[in-house]
C-alpha positions in Angstrom: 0.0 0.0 0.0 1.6 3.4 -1.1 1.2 6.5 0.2 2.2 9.9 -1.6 4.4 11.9 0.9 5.7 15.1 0.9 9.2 16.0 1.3 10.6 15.5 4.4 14.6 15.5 4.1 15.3 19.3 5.2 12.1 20.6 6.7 10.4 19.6 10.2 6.5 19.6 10.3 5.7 22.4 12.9 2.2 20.4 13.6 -1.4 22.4 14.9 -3.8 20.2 16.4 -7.8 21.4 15.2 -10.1 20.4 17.2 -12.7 17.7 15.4 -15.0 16.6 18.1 -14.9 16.3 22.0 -12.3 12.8 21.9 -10.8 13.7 18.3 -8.9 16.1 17.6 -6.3 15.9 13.8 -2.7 16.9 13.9 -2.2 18.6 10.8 0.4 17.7 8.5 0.3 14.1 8.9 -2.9 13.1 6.6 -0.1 11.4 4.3 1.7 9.3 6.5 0.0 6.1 6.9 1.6 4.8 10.3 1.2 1.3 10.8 3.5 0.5 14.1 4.3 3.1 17.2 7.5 2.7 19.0 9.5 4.3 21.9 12.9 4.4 21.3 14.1 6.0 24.8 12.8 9.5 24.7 11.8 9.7 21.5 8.6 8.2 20.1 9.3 7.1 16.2 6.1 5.9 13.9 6.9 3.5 10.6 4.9 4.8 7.6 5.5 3.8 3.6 9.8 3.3 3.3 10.0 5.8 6.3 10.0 6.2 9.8 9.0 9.4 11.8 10.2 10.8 14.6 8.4 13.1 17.8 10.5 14.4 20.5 7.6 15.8 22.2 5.4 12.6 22.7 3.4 13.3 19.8 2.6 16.5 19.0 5.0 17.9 16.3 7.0 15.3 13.6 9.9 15.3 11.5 12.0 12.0 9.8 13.7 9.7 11.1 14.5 7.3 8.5 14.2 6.5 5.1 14.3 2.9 4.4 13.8 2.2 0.9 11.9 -0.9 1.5 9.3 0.5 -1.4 7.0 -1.1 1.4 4.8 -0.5 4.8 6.9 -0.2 7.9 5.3 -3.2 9.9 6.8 -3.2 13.0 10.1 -1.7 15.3 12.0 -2.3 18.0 15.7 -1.7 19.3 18.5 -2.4 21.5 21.3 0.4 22.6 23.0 -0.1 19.7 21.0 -0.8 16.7 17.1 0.2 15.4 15.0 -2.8 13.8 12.3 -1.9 11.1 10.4 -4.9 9.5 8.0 -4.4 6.5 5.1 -5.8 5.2 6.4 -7.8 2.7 10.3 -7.2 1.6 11.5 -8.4 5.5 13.9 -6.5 8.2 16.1 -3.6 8.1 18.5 -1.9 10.6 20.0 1.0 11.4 22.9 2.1 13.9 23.2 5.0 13.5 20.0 7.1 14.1 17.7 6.4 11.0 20.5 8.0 8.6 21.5 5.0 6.7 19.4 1.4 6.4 20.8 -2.0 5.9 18.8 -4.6 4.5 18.6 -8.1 7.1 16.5 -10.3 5.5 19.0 -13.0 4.6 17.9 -16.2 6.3 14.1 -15.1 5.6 13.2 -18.0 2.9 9.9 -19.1 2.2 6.3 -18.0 1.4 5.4 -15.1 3.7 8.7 -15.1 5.4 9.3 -11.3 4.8 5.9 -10.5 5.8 7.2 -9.3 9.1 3.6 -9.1 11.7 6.4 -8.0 15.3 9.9 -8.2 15.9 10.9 -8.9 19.7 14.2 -8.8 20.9 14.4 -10.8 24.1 18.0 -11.0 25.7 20.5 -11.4 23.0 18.3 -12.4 20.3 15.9 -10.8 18.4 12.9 -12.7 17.1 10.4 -12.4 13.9 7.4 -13.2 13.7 6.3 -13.8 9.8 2.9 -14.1 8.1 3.7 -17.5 6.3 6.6 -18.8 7.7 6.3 -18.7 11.5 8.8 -17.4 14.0 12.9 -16.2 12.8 15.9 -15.9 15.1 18.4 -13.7 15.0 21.7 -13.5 17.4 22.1 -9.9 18.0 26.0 -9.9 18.4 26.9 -11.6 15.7 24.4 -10.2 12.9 24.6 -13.2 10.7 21.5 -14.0 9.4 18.1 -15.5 10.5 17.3 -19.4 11.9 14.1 -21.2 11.6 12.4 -21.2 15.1 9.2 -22.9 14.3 9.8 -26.1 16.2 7.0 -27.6 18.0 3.9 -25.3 16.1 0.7 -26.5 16.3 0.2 -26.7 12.5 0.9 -25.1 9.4 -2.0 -22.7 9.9 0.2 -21.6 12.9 3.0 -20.3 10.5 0.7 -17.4 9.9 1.7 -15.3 12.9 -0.9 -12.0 14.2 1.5 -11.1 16.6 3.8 -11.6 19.1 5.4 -10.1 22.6 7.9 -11.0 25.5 6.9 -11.3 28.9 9.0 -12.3 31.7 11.5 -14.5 29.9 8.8 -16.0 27.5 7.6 -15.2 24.0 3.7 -15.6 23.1 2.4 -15.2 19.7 -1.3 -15.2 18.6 -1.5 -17.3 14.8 -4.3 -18.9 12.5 -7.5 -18.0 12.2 -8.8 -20.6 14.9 -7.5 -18.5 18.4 -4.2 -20.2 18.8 -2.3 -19.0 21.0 1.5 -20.3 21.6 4.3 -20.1 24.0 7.8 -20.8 24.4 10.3 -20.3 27.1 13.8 -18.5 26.3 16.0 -21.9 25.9 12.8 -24.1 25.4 13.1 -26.9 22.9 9.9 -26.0 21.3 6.6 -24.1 21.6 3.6 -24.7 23.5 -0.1 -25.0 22.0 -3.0 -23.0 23.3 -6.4 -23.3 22.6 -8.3 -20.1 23.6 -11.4 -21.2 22.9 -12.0 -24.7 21.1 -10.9 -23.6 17.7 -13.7 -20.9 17.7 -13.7 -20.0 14.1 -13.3 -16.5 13.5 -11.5 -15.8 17.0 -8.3 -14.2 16.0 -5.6 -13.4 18.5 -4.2 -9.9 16.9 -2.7 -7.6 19.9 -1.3 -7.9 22.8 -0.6 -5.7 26.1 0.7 -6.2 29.7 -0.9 -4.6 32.2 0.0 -4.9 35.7 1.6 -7.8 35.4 -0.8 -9.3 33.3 -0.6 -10.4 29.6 -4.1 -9.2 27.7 -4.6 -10.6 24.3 -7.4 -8.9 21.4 -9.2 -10.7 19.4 -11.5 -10.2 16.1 -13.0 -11.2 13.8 -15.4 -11.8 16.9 -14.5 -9.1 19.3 -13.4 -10.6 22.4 -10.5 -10.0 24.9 -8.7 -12.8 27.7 -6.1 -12.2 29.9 -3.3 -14.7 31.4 -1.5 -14.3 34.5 1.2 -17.2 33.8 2.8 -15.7 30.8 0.0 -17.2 28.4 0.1 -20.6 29.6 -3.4 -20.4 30.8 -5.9 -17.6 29.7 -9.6 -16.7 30.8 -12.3 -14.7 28.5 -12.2 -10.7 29.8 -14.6 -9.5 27.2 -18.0 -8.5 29.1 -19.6 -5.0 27.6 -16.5 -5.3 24.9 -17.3 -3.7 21.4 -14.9 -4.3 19.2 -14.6 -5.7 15.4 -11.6 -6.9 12.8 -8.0 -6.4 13.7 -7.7 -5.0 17.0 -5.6 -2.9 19.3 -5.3 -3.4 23.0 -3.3 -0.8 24.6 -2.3 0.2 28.6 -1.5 3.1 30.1 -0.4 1.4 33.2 -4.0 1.7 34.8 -6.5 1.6 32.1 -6.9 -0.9 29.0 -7.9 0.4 25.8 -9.3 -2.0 22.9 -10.1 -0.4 19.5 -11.7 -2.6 16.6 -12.8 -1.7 13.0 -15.8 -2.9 11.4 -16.4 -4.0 7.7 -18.6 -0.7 7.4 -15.6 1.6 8.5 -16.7 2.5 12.0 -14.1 2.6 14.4 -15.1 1.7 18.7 -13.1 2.3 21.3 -13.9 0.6 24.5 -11.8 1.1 28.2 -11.6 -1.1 30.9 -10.8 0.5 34.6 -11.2 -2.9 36.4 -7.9 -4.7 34.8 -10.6 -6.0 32.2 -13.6 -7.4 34.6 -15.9 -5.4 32.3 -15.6 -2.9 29.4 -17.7 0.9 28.8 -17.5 1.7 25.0 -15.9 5.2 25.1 -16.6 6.3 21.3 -17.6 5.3 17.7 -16.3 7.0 14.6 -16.9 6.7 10.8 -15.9 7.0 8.8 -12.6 5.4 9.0 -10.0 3.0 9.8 -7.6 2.3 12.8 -4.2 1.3 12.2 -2.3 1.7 15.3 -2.5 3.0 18.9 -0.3 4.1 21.8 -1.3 5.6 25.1 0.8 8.8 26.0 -0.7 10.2 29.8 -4.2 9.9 29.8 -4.7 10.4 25.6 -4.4 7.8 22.7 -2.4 8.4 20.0 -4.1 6.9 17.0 -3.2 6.3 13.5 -6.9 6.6 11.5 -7.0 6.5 7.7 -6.7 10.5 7.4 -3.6 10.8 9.6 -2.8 11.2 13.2 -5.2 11.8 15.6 -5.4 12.0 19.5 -8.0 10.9 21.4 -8.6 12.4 24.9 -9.5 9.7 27.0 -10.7 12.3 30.0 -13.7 13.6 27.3 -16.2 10.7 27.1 -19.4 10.2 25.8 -20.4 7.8 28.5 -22.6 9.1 31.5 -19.3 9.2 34.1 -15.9 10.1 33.5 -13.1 7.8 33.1 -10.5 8.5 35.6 -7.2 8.2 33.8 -4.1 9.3 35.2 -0.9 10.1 33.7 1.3 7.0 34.7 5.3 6.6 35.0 6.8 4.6 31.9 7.4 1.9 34.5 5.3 0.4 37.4 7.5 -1.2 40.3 5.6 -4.1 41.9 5.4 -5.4 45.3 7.4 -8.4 46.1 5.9 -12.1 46.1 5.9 -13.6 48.7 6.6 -10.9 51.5 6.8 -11.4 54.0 9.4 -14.3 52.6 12.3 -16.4 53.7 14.9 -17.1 51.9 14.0 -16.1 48.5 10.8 -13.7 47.0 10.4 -12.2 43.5 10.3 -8.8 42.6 8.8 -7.9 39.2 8.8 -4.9 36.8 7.0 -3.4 33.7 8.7 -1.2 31.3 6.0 0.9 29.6 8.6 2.2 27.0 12.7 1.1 26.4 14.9 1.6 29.3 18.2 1.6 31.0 17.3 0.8 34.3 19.3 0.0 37.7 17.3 -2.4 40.3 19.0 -2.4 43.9 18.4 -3.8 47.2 18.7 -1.5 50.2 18.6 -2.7 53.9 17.0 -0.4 56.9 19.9 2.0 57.0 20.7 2.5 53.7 23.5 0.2 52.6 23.6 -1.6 49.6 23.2 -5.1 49.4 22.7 -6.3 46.0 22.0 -5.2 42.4 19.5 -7.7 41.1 19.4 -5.8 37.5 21.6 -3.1 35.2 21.5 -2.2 31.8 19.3 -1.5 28.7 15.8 -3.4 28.6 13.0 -3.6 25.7 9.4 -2.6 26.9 7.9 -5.6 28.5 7.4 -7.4 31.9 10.2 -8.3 33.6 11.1 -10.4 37.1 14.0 -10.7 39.3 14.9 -13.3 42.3 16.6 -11.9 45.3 18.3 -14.1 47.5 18.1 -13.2 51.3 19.5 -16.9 52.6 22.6 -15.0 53.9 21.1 -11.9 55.3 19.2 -11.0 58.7 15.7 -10.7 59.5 14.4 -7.2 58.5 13.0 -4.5 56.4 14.9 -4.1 52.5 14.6 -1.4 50.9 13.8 -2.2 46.5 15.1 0.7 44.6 13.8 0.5 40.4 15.7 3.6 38.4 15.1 4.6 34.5 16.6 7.8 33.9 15.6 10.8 35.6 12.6 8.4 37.2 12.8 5.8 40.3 10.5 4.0 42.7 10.8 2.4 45.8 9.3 -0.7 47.7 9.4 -2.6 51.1 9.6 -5.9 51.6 10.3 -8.3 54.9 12.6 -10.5 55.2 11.4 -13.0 58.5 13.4 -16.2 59.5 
């Protein structure tokens, strides 16, 4: 699908919002750009379009490039790691770029078969990064070494699996939705193979398309029958979520750290967009607009950012049509759980949600201040993410759980009783 685009090599698009209704409201200049796939990529939020890739460092509101890939295709999906930025396209494979969007190489060798450069996510998850392919199944890649891409289909339900909706990481598991039948699967980093879900008896029509973690939880939207479930074993298990839910074909399920979103289209080109405040016990529909289509979503504070067929748009969640406000709150880019089990002796988990890419620092503290440990340092992908900490060798007591990202850091107690 190509889209005409204006010149965007030397100018930046200084971009005023007009006001279309009480939740929608356009951001001029952007009508052209056909984003298909929202990313953070630290502080700055970049949006795949046709061959390029856009750039806001101002959470939305005024764009200028970031890349031009050349892939004469649909930018399907990003992601990237401190060192390199991964773009994969509808239907000529993966690109990369290390040096800020200025120059693109093409990283598709490896990618054989039919549909195997139809790219639906890429995932990095340690020191890999993973595809996930309309035709093909599910590619590795080792991110040190750069040389190519492995078949990692082993143990998929069926051939019908090959055909892969979408994918994500959470904890240290990848979960991908495929088929037409609401398969989900599920494999463990260093598992011999995946794992075979059956939402719901091989409804036909039940489509797993999106997924979203929210606290701590791993949501899942479906279509062509709207419906929503929600695992909290990372998707070994799942239960149906969807009660008051209106949605339709090819979904979007976003959190904001304390409200769900879903979005679906319908074959008449009316857009809903339902919210959940209850971690998806029920669902209000918040707005219905035609008409048009929704490509992708992102929450930014307590507005979505939404890619419609006529360009960007944000929709101000705080604005609704129902009969009682929603009450949405701007959120950190991370959440910092409480421990499990705590009290606990020796051992207790402590878990994490990264909302966009981070370097982060975890530490342990005891009463006075001293530090004891430092359970986890470095750059980490968006996702869920859980630490052990040890406390065989320590005293009884309170310990102190510090979580840093930047300029941004919480902190939690936990009891250590022996």
């Amino acid at each position: 699908m190509k889209h005409t685009l204006k010149p965007l090599f030397l100018s930046i698009f200084l971009l005023i919002s007009t006001s279309l209704s009480a939740q929608w409201t356009s951001i001029q200049g952007t009508s052209d750009f056909g984003i298909f796939t929202f990313q953070w990529h630290r502080d700055t939020l970049l949006a795949g379009g046709y061959e390029q890739i856009y750039k806001s460092l101002d959470s939305g509101k005024t764009w200028s490039l970031y890349g031009f890939v050349s892939s004469e295709d649909d930018i399907s999906s990003i992601t990237d790691n401190a060192t390199h930025t991964f773009a994969g396209t509808f239907s000529k494979g993966v690109y990369y770029s290390t040096n800020g969007g200025k120059d693109w190489i093409d990283y598709s060798q490896g990618l054989e078969g039919l549909g195997a450069k139809s790219i639906s996510s890429l995932v990095i998850l340690g020191d890999s990064i993973y595809a996930a392919t309309q035709g093909e199944g599910v590619f590795v890649s080792n991110l040190k070494a750069l040389s190519g891409w492995s078949n990692y289909r082993e143990g998929m339900f069926s051939a019908v699996t090959y055909v892969v909706n979408a994918m994500t990481a959470v904890n240290d598991t990848l979960v991908l939705g495929a088929g037409a039948n609401g398969a989900i699967q599920y494999r463990k980093r260093g598992a011999a193979q995946w794992e075979y879900v059956d939402l719901q008896q091989n409804a036909v029509g039940l489509t797993a398309n999106d997924f979203a973690i929210h606290k701590g939880a791993l949501f899942v939207g479906s279509g062509v029958v709207p419906a929503a479930f929600r695992s909290f074993n990372s998707g070994k298990t799942w239960e149906n979520c969807a009660s008051g839910l209106q949605g339709g074909i090819f979904p979007k399920i976003v959190s904001n750290g304390s409200v769900l979103f879903y979005a679906g289209n319908s074959a008449s080109g009316v857009v809903r967009i339902s919210a959940s405040t209850n971690d998806g016990d029920s669902w209000q529909l918040l707005d219905t607009e035609s008409p048009t289509t929704l490509a992708a979503m992102i929450p930014i504070g307590n507005r979505l950012l939404v890619s419609r067929t006529q360009g960007l748009y944000w929709f101000d969640a705080t604005l609704l049509s129902a009969p009682k406000p929603l009450p949405v709150k701007p959120v950190q880019d991370f959440v910092l759980h409480q421990n499990f089990p705590n009290p606990f002796n020796p051992s207790t988990t402590i878990s994490f949600q990264l909302l966009r890419p981070s370097s982060i620092t975890l530490e342990v503290f005891d009463a006075i201040g001293r530090k004891v440990e430092t359970l986890a340092q470095g750059f980490r992908s968006a996702g869920l993410y859980q630490e052990t900490f040890q406390g065989k060798a320590l005293s009884s007591g309170m310990y102190l759980y510090l979580l840093k990202t930047g300029s941004s850091s919480q902190t939690q107690r936990m009891l250590l009783i022996k």
